[in-house]
Backbone bond lengths (Angstrom), bond angles and torsions (degrees), N, CA, C in turn:
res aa  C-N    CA-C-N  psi(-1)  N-CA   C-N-CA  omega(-1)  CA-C   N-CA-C  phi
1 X - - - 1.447 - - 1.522 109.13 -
2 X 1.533 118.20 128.98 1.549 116.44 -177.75 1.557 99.67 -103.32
3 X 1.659 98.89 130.96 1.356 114.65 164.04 1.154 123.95 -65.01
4 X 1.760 125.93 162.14 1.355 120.30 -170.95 1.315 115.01 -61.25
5 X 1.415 120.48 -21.17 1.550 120.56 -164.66 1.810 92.38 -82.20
6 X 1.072 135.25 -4.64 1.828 149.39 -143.79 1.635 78.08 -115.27
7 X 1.225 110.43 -73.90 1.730 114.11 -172.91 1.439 112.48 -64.42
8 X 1.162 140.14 -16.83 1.441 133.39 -179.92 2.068 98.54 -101.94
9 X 1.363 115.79 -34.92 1.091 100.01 161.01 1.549 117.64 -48.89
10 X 1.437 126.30 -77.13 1.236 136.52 159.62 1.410 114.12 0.51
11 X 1.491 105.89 -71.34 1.249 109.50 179.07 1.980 119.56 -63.72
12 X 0.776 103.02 -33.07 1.145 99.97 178.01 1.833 130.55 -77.31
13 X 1.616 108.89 -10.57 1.305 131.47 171.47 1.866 115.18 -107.42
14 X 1.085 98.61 -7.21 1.797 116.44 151.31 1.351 108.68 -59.54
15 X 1.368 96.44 -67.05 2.205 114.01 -174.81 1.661 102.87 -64.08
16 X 1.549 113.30 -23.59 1.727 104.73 -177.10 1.234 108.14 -176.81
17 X 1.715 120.28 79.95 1.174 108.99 -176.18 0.962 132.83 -118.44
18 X 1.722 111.63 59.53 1.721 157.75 79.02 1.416 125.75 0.72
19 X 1.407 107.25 -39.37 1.375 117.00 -158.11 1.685 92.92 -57.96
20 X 1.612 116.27 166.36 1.681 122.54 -171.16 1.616 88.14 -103.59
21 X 1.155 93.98 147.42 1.885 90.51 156.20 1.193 144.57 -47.07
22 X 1.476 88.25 -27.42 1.800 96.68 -172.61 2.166 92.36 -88.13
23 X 1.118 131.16 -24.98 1.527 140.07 156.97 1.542 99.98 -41.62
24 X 0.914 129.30 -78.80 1.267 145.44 165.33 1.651 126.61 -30.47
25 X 0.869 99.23 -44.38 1.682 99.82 172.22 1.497 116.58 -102.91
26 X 1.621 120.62 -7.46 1.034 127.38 141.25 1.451 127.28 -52.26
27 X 1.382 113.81 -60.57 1.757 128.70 159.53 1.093 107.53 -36.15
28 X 1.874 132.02 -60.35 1.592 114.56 -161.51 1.393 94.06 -121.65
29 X 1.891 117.71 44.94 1.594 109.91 158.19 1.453 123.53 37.93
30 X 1.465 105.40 29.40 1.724 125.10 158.01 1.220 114.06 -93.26
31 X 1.449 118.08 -175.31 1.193 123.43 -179.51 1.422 110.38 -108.16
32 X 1.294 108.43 154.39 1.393 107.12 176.38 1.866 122.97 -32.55
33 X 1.219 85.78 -69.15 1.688 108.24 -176.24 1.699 97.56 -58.11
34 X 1.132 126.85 -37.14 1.985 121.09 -168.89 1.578 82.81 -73.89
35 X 1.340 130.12 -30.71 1.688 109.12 -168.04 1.651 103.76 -90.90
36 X 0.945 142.32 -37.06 1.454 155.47 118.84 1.444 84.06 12.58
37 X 1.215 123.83 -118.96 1.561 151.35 -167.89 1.453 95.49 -29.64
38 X 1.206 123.03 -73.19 1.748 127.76 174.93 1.820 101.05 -39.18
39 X 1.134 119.15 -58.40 1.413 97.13 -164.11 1.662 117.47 -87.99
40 X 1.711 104.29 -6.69 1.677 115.53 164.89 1.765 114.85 -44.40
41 X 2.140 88.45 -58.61 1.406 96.58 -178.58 1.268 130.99 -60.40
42 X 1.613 105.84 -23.38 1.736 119.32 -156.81 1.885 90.08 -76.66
43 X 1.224 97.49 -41.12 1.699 116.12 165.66 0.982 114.92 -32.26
44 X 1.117 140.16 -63.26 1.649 154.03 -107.90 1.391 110.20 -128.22
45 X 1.667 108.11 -29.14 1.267 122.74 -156.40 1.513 104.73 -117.68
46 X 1.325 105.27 -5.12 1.969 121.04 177.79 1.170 111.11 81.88
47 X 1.353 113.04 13.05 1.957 101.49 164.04 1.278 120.63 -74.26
48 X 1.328 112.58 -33.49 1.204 129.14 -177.39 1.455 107.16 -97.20
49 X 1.604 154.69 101.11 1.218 154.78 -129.51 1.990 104.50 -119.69
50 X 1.569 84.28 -44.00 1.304 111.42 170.00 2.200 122.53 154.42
51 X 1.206 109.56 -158.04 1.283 85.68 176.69 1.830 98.99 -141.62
52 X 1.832 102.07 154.84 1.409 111.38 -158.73 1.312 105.45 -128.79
53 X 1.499 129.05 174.87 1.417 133.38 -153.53 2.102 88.93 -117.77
54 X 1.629 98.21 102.82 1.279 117.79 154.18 2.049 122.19 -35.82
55 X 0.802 129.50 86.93 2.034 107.26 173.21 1.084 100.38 -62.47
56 X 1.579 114.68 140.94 1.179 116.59 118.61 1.764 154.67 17.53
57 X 0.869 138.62 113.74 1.752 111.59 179.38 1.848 98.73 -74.04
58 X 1.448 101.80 -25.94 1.700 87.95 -176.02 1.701 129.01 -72.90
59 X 1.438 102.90 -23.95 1.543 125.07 169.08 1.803 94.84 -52.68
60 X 1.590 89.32 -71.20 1.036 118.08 -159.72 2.095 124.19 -44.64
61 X 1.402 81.81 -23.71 1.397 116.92 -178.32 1.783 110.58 -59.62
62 X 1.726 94.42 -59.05 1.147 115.41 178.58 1.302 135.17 -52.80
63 X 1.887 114.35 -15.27 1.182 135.54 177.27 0.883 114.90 -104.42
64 X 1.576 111.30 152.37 1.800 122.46 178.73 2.138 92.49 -90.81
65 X 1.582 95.11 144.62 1.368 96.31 172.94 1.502 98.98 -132.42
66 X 1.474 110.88 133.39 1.397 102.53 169.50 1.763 111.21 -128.47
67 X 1.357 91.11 166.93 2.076 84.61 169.27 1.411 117.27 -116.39
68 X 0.663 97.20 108.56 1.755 116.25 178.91 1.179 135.11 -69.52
69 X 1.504 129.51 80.21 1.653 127.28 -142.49 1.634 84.16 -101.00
70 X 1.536 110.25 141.76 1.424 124.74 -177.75 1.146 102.26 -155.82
71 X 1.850 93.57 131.21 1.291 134.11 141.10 1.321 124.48 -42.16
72 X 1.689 111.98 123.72 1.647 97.52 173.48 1.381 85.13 -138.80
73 X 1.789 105.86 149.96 1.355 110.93 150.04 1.770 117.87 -62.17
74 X 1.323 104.94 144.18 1.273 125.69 -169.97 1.483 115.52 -50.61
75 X 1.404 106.64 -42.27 1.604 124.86 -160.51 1.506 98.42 -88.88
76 X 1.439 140.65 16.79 0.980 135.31 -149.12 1.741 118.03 -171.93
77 X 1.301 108.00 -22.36 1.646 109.73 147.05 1.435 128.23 -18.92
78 X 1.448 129.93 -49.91 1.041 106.70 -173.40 1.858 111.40 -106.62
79 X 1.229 121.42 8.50 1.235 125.41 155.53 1.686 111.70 -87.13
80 X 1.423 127.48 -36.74 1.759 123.89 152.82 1.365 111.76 -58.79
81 X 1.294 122.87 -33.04 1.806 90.62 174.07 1.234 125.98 -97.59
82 X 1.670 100.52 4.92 1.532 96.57 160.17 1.992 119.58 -72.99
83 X 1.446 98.34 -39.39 1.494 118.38 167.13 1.538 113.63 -31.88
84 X 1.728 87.36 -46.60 1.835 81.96 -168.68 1.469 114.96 -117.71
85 X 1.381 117.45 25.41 1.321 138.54 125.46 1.567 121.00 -52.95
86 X 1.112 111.74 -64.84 1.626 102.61 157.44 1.264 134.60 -66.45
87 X 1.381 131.14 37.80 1.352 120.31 163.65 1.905 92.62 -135.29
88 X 1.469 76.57 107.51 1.864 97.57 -176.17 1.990 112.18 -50.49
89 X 1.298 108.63 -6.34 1.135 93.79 179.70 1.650 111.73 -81.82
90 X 1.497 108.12 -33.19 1.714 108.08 167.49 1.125 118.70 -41.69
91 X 1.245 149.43 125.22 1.210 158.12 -137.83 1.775 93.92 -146.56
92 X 1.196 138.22 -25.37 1.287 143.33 -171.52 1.554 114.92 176.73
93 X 1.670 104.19 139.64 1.675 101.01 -168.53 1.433 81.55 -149.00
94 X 1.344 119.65 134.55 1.046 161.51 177.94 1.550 130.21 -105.43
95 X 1.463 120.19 136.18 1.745 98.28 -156.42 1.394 73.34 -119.91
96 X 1.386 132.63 125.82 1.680 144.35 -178.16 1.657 111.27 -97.80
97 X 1.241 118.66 175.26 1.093 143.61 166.77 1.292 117.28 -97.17
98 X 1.521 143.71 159.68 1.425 128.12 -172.46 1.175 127.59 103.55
99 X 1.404 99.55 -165.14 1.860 113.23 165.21 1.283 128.22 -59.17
100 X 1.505 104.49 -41.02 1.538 101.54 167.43 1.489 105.93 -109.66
101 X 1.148 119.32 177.46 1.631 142.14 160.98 1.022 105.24 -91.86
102 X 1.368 171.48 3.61 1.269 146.87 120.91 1.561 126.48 -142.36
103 X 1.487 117.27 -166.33 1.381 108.22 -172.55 1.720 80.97 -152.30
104 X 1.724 96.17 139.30 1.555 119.18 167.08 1.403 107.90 -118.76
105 X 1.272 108.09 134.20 1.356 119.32 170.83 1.888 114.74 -95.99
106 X 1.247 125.97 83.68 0.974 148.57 175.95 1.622 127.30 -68.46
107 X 1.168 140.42 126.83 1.626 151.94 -142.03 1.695 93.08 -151.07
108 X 1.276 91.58 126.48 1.981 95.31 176.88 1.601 96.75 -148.17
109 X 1.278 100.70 149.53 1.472 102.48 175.04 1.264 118.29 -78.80
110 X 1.518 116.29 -17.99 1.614 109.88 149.06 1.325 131.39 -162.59
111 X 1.022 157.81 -160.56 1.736 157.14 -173.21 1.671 96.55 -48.76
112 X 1.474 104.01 -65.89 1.390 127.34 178.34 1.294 108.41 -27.88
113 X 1.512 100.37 -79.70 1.789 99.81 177.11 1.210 133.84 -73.29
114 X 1.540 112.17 -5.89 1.424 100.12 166.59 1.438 113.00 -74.17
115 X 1.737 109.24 -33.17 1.290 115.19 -178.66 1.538 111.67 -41.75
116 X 1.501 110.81 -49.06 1.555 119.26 177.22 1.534 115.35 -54.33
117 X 1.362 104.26 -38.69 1.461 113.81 -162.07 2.563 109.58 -77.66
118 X 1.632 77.40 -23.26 1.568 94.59 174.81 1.591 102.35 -84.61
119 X 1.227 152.45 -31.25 1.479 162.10 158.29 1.364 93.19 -64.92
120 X 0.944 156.02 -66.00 1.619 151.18 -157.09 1.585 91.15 -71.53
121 X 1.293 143.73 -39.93 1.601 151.26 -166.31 1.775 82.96 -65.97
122 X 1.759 105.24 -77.28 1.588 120.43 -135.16 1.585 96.75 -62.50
123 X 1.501 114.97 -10.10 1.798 125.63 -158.63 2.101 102.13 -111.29
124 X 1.573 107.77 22.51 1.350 99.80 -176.87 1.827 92.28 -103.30
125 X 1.309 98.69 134.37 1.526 86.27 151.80 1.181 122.83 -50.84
126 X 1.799 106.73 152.83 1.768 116.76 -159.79 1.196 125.97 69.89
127 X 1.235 123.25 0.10 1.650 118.28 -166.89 2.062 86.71 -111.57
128 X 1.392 96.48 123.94 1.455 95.76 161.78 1.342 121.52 -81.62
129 X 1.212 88.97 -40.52 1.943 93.19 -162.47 1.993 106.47 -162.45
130 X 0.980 89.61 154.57 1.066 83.60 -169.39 2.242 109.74 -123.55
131 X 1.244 126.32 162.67 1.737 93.23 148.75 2.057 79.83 -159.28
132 X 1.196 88.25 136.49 1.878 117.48 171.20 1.522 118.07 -80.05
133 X 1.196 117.60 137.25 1.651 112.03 173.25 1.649 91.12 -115.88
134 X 1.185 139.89 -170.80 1.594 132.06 -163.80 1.809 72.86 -176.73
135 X 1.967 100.00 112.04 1.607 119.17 171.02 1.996 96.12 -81.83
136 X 1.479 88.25 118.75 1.265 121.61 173.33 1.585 115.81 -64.40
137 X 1.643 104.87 -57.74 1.618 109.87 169.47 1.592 96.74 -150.44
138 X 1.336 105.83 151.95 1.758 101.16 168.60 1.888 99.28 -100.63
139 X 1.441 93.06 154.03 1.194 101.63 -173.19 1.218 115.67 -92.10
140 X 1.416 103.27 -52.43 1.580 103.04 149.44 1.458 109.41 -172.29
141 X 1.663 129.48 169.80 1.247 139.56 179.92 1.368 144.02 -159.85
142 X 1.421 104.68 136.27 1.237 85.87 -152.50 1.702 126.99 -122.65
């Protein structure tokens, strides 16, 4: 169970987690070393997984993103999502409920390459079928 000082840390390395320690224990009026120790454990214990590089909306702008709902044969799920673990453009894969078995959230630098990047998906062993939606605008997120 994480204490409030656990959840406002958290929260506060969501908004920038960049921030220095000594930022940080300024924010939740700890001490250096208690935020140290707090974020060792949060570490240690898998709350904390590690930390990743936020885009931009203007980067972000520049890319096509689509979601990619896929079919997998049954017998073969966990050798396809290793497959599509390796293709750096997946950004997030999701194991769904439904018609398909999962959903990839996919980023291409353009129509072109996603097109490539949707043929490289439909051409892995295990993948039956595939069908893409391509986000037009986000509305918002949070």
């Amino acid at each position: 169970m994480l204490s409030d000082k656990d959840n406002q840390l958290i929260e506060h390395l969501r908004a920038n987690a960049r921030a220095t320690i000594s930022d940080l224990a300024r924010a939740l009026n700890l001490s250096r070393s208690t935020v140290q120790n707090r974020l060792s454990r949060l570490e240690q214990s898998g709350v904390i997984q590690g930390y990743s590089v936020e885009f931009g909306s203007e980067y972000l702008n520049e890319l096509v993103c689509s979601h990619v709902a896929i079919k997998v044969k049954q017998k073969l799920t966990a050798k396809t999502n290793k497959q599509l673990g390796q293709l750096s453009q997946i950004t997030e894969l999701y194991a769904i409920s439904g018609e398909f078995d999962l959903i990839a959230v996919v980023y291409a630098q353009s129509l072109e390459q996603l097109s490539k990047i949707l043929d490289d998906i439909g051409n892995l062993e295990g993948v039956e079928r595939t069908n893409s939606s391509v986000i037009l605008e986000t509305k918002f997120k949070r």
